[in-house]
C-alpha positions in Angstrom: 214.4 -58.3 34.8 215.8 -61.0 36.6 219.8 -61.8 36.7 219.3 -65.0 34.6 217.3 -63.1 31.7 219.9 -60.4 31.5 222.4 -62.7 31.3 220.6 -65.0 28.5 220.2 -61.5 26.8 224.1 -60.6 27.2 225.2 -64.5 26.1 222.6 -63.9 22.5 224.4 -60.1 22.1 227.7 -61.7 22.5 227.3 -64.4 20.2 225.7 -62.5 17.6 228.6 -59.7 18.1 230.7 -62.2 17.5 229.2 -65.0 15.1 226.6 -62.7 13.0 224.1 -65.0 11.8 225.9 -68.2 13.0 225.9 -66.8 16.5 222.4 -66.2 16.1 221.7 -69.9 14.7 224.3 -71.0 17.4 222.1 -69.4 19.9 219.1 -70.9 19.2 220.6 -74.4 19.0 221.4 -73.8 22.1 217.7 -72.6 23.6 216.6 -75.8 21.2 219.1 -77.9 23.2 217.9 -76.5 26.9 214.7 -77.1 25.7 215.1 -80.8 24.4 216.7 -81.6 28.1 213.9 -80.1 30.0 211.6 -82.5 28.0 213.8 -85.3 28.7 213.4 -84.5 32.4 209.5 -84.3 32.1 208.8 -87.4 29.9 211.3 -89.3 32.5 209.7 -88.2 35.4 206.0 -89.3 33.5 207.4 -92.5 33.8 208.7 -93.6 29.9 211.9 -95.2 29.8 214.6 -93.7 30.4 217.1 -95.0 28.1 214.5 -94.8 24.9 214.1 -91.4 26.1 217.8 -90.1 26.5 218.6 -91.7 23.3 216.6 -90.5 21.1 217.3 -86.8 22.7 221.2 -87.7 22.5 220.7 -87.7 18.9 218.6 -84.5 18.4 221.0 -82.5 20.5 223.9 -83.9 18.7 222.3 -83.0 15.7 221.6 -79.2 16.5 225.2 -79.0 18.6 227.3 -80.1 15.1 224.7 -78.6 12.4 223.7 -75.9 13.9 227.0 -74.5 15.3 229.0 -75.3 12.5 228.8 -74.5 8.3 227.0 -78.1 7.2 229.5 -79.9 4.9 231.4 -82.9 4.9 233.2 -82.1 8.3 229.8 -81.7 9.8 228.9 -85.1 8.6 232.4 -86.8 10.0 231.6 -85.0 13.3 228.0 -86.3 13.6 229.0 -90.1 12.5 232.0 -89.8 14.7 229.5 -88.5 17.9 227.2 -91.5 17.3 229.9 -93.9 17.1 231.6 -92.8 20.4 228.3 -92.4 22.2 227.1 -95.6 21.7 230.6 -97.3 23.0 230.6 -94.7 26.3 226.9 -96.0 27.2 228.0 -99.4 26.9 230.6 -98.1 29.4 228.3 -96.1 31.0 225.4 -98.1 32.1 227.9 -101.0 33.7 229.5 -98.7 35.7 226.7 -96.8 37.2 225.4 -100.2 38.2 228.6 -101.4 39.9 229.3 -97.9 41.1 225.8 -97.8 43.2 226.3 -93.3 43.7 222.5 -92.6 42.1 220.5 -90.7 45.1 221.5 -88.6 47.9 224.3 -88.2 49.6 224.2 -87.3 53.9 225.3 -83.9 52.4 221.9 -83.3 50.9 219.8 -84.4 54.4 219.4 -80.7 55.3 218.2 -79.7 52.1 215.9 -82.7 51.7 214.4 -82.1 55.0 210.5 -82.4 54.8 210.7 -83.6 51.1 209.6 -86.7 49.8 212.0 -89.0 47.6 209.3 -91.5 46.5 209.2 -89.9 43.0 208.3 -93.0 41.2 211.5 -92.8 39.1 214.8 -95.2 39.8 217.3 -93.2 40.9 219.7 -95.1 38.9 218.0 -94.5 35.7 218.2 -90.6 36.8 222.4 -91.1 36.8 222.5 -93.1 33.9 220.4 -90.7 31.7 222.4 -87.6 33.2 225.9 -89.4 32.5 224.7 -89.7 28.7 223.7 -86.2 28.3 226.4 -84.7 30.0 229.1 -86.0 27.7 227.5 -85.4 24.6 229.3 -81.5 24.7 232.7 -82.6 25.3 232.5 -85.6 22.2 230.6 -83.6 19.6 233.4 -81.1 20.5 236.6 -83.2 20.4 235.0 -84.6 16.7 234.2 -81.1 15.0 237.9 -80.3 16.1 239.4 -83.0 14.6 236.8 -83.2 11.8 237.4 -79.8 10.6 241.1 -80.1 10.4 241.4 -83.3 9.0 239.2 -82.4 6.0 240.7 -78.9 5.4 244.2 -80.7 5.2 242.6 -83.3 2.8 241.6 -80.4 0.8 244.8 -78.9 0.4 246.6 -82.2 -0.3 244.1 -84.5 -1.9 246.5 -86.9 -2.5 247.5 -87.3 0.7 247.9 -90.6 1.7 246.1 -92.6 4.8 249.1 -93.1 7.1 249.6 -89.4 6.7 245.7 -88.6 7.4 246.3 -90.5 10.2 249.5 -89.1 11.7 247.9 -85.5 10.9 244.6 -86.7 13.0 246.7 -87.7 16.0 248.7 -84.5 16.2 245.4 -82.5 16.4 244.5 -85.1 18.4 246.8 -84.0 20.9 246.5 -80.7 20.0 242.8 -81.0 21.6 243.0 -83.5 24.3 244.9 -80.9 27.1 242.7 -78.2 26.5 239.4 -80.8 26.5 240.5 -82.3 29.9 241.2 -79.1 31.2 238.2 -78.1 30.0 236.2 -81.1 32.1 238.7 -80.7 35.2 237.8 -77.3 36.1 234.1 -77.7 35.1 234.9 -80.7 37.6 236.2 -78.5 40.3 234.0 -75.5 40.2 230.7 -77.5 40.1 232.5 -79.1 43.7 234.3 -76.4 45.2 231.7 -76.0 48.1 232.1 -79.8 48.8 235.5 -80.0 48.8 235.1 -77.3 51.4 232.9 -79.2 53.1 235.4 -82.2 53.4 238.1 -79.7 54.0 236.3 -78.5 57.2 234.6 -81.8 58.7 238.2 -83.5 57.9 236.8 -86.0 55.5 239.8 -89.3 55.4 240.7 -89.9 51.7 238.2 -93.1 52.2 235.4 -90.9 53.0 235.7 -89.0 50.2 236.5 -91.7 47.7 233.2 -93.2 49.0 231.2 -90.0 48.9 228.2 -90.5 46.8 228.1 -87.0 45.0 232.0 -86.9 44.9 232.1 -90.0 43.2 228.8 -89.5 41.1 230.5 -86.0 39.4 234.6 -87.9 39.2 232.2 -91.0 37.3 231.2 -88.5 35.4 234.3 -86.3 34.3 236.3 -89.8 33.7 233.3 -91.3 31.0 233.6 -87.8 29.5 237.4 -87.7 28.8 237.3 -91.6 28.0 234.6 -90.1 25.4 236.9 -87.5 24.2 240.0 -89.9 24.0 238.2 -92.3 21.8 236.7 -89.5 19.5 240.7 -89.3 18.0 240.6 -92.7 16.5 237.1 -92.8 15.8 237.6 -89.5 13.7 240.4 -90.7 11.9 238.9 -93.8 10.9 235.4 -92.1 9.6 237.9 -89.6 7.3 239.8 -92.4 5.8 236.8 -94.2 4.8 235.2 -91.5 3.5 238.4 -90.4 1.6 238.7 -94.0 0.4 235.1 -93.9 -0.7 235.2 -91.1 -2.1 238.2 -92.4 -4.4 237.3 -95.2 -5.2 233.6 -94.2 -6.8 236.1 -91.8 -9.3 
């Protein structure tokens, strides 16, 4: 048995101690997930575009991250219109940025590893960050809008009467409630991921120039910043989707 099969086999117990039968469907929206990203990689590297290619997987994984990890219901609805609305503003963000930015490929860090390798892979290297930028915030923004979906619906329930500034004032204390723990959530994830390169800088005695102008430093800090931006603007977006819905839903009484 190898290490990562045991500990596949340890994360399904552990979820299904834990969750029962939603661990076990949480589980396999997960495998579902890995699998929908490995097939992004393949039909990318086949040549199809990319963006056609990581939007349509954006979806699907958003999808299986709200519906299958959560009970379906109105918040699970909130949290999957809320998702689509933030993901298409952050690659409008996105796509402008890596452009300007000009950190796809290699870094001089990588030129002992890519020794005796070939990099003409017929695939842009820029279309490669893009599509990885996109799928890499999807976790943090279906996240943040479950979070905020869930609790903004269970208060609505308890106080249907409730009116919208108070939905909203309600939304932007969860909000809040959230956002530290998100951000922390992405900064360590940050950190870890580059704790041997920032080791490597520490040692060579990178300048603060070099490092703002390392490629893979740069590439991961694009990254981590899109994600919280994504995260910050699923508050508002949330809050909006509940008052429409609630508004909606009165006004068809």
């Amino acid at each position: 048995m190898t290490t990562i099969t045991a500990l596949v086999l340890i994360l399904f117990a552990a979820m299904l101690l834990a969750g029962g039968k939603q661990g076990f469907v949480s589980f396999l929206g997960l495998m579902l997930n890995f699998c929908l990203v490995f097939i992004s990689v393949v039909l990318i590297s086949y040549g199809f575009p990319y963006l056609i290619i990581t939007l349509v997987n954006a979806v699907i994984i958003l999808v299986i991250s709200i519906y299958f990890g959560n009970q379906q219901g109105r918040n699970a609805d909130i949290a999957f219109i809320t998702s689509l609305v933030v993901v298409a503003a952050v690659i409008l963000l996105i796509i402008p940025i890596e452009h300007w930015a000009q950190v796809q490929g290699f870094g001089p860090e990588n030129t002992e590893d890519l020794e005796g390798l070939s990099l003409q892979l017929g695939v842009k290297f820029l279309d490669v960050s893009c599509a990885m930028t996109i799928l890499s915030c999807l976790g943090a923004v279906a996240e943040a809008a479950v979070a905020i979906a869930t609790g903004l619906v269970e208060i609505e329930d308890h106080n249907p009467t409730i009116s919208n500034q108070k939905l909203k004032s309600e939304g932007l204390v969860i909000g809040k409630e959230i956002i530290g723990t998100a951000f922390n959530t992405l900064f360590f994830g940050f950190y870890g991921e580059l704790l041997a390169l920032f080791i490597w800088f520490s040692r060579l005695h990178y300048s603060f120039g070099m490092v703002m102008n390392d490629k893979i430093f740069i590439s991961e800090f694009i990254m981590t910043l899109i994600s919280s931006i994504g995260v910050i603007l699923t508050i508002p977006v949330t809050i909006w989707v509940v008052i429409r819905h609630k508004n909606k839903a009165h006004s068809t009484k």
